[in-house]
C-alpha positions in Angstrom: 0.0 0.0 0.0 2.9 2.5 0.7 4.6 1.7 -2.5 1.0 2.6 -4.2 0.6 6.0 -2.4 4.0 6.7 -3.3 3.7 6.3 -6.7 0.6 8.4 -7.3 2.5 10.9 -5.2 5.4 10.5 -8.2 2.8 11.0 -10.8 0.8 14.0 -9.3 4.3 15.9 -9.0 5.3 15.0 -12.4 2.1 16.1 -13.8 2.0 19.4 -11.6 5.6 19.8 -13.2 4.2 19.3 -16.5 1.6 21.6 -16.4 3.7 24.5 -14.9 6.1 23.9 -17.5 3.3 24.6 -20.5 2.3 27.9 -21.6 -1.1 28.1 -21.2 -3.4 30.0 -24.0 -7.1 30.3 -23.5 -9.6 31.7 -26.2 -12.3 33.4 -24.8 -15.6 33.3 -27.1 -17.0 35.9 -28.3 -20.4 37.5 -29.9 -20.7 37.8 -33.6 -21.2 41.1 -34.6 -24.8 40.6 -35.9 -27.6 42.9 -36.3 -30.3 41.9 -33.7 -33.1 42.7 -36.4 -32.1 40.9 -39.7 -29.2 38.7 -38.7 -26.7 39.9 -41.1 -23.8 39.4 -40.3 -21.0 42.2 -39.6 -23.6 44.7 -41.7 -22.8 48.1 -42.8 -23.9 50.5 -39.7 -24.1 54.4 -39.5 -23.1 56.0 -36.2 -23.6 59.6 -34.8 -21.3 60.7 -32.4 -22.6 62.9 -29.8 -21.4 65.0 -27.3 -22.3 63.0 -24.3 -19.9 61.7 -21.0 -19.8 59.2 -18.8 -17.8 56.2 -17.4 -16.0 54.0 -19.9 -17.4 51.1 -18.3 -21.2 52.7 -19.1 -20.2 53.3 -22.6 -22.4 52.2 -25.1 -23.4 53.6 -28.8 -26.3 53.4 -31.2 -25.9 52.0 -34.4 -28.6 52.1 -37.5 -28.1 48.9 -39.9 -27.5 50.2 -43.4 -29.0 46.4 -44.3 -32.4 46.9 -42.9 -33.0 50.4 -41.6 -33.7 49.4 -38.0 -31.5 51.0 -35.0 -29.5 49.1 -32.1 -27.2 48.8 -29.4 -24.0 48.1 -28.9 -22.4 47.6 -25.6 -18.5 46.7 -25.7 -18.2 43.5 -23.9 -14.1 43.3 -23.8 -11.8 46.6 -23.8 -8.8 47.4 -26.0 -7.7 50.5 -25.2 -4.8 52.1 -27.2 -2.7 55.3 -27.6 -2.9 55.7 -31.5 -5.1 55.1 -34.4 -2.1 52.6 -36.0 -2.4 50.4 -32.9 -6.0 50.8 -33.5 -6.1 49.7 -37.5 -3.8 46.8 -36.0 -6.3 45.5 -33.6 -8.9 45.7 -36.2 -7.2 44.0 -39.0 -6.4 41.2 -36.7 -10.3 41.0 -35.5 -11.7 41.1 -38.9 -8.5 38.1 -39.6 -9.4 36.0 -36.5 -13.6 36.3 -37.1 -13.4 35.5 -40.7 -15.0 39.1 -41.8 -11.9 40.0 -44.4 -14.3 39.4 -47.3 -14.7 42.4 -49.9 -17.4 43.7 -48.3 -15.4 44.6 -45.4 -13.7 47.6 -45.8 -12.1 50.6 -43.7 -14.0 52.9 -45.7 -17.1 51.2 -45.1 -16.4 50.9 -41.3 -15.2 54.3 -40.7 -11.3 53.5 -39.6 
């Protein structure tokens, strides 16, 4: 029985090693950016800026679907918050890369960067 207990002991440690040893990467699902009234996906929106303030954390924006002419809401769920609008672009090309949106639809032009 001790030689038993001894060896789990062994291979709990080794696999505690292990796993301190890995780098650990984690994805962490997201929304698709679909409008709530016609399901397209990633549509064409048209946002007015206003002169309102508040907490970051209350922000949220109103967006009109060029697709089907019905307004929504858009509350940021995760932050990136940069310094410049080339860290910015950066960001955004690698969203648009990592959801599958770089079709020709999907320009800067149409999304206002």
């Amino acid at each position: 029985m001790e030689r038993r207990v001894e060896e789990l002991l062994e291979r709990g440690v080794n696999a505690l090693e292990k796993l301190a040893a890995d780098e650990i990467e984690f994805q962490v699902e997201t929304k698709p950016p679909v409008c709530p009234h016609c399901g397209t996906m990633n549509p064409i929106v048209r946002v007015e800026e206003t002169a309102n303030q508040g907490k970051l954390a209350e922000f949220f924006t109103q967006a009109h679907c060029l697709h089907c002419n019905n307004v929504f809401y858009v509350i940021p769920l995760q932050w990136e918050i940069l310094k410049t609008v080339e860290q910015t672009r950066e960001i955004i090309e690698e969203k648009l890369r990592v959801g599958g949106y770089t079709n020709g639809n999907d320009t800067r032009s149409d999304q206002g960067a």
